[in-house]
C-alpha positions in Angstrom: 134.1 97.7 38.4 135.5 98.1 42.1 134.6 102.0 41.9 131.0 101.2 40.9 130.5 98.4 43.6 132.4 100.7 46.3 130.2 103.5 44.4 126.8 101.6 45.2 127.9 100.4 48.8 128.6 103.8 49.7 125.2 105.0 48.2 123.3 102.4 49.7 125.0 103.2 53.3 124.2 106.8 52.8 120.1 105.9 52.2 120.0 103.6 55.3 120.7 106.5 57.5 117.6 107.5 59.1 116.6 111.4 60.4 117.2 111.4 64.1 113.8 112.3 65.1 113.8 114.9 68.2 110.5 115.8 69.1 110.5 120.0 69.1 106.9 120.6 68.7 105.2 121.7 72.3 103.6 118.4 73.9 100.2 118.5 75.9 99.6 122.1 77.2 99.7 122.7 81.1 96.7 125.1 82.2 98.4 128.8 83.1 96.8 130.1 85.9 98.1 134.2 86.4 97.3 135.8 90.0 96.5 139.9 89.8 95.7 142.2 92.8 91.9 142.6 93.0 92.3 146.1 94.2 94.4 146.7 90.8 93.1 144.4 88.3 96.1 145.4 85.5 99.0 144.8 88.2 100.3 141.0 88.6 100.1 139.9 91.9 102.8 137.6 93.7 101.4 134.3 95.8 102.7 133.7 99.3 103.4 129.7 99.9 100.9 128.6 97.3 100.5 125.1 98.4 98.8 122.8 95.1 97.5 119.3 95.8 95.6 117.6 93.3 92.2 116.0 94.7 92.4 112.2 94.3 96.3 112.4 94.5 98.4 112.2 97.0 101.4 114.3 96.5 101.5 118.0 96.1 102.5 119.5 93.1 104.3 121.9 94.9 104.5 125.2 96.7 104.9 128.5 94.9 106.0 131.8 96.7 107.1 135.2 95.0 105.7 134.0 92.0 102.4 135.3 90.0 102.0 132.4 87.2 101.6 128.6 88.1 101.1 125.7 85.3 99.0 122.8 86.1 98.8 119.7 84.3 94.8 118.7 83.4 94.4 114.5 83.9 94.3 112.9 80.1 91.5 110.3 81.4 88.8 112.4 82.6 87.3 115.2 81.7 86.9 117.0 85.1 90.0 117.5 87.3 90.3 119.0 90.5 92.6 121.2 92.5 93.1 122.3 96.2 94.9 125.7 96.5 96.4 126.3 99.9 97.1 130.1 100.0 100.0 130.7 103.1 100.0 126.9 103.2 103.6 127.7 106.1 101.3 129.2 108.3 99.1 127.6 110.9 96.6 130.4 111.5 96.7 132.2 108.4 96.2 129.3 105.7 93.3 129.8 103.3 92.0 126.5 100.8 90.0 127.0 98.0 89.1 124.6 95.2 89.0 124.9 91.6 87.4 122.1 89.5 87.8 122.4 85.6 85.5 120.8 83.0 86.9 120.3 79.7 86.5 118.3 76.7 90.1 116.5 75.5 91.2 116.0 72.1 93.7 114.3 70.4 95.7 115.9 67.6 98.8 114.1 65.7 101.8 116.2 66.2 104.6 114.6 64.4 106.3 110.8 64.1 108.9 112.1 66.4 106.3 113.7 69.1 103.7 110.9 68.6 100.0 112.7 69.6 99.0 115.3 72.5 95.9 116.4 74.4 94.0 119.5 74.0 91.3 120.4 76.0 88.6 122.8 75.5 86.6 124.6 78.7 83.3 123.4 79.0 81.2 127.2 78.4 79.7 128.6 80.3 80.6 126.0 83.6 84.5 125.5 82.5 85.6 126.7 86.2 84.1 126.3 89.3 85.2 127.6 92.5 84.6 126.4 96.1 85.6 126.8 99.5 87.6 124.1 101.4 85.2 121.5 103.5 86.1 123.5 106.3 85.2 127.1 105.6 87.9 129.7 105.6 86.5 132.4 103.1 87.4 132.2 99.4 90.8 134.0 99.4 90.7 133.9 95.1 87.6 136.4 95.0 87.2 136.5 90.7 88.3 133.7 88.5 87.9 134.5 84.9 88.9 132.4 82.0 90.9 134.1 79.6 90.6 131.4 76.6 88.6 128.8 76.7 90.8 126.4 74.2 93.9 124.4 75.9 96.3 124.4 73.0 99.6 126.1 74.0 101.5 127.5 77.0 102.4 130.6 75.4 99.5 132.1 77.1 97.1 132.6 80.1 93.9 130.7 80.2 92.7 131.6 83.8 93.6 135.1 85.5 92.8 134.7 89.3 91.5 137.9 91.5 92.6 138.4 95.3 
């Protein structure tokens, strides 16, 4: 009778165990922005201090040099967000600032009990990117923007190439 009791104990034990949940599934997709030469549209091209700033924020996401692919981060509560690019952002009298607005549609989509939900965002077609030059005018240094994809689902692949 101990056997079975110990038998049942050790069962029950065993069921109260839950799965460890680790979320493993990709969370809400960055937009991947990929810079080519414009005078060799196949052939990656490498950003020099790339200085990011979010419009409405206060912080910089960062600057990128010797570096041809940047992720940005889309805002979950709107559906427009905005971002200063500050091309040779360590130089006084070569800096160049252009804006890029995106307009996109979000989406939630259940990913797992473990991951809870993410974002997905779809380009607004044909107006999903616009492109402007900083308050004070300096010339637009990124001279073709063209969206690869419009649908915001993964980071395993380039949505916008840039041109300059």
């Amino acid at each position: 009778m101990k056997k079975i009791i110990c038998l049942l104990a050790l069962t029950f034990f065993i069921n109260s165990c839950e799965k460890d949940d680790i979320c493993t599934d990709e969370t809400t997709p960055r937009l991947i922005i990929e810079f080519y030469d414009i005078t060799n549209p196949s052939v990656l091209k490498n950003v020099t201090s790339l200085k990011v700033i979010g419009i409405g924020q206060t912080d910089a996401l960062g600057t990128f040099s010797s570096v041809s692919k940047i992720e940005l981060p889309l805002q979950l509560d709107a559906d427009t967000t905005q971002y200063s690019l500050v091309l040779n952002s360590s130089s006084s009298t070569l800096l160049n600032e252009d804006i890029l607005a995106f307009n996109y549609v979000r989406n939630t989509v259940y990913v797992s009990r473990a991951c809870g939900y993410k974002t997905v965002f779809e380009l607004n077609n044909p107006n999903g990117i616009s492109l402007t030059d900083a308050t004070t005018p300096d010339g637009l240094w990124m001279q073709n923007v063209v969206v690869q994809t419009n649908s915001i689902t993964t980071e395993n692949e380039t949505h916008v190439k840039v041109f300059f």
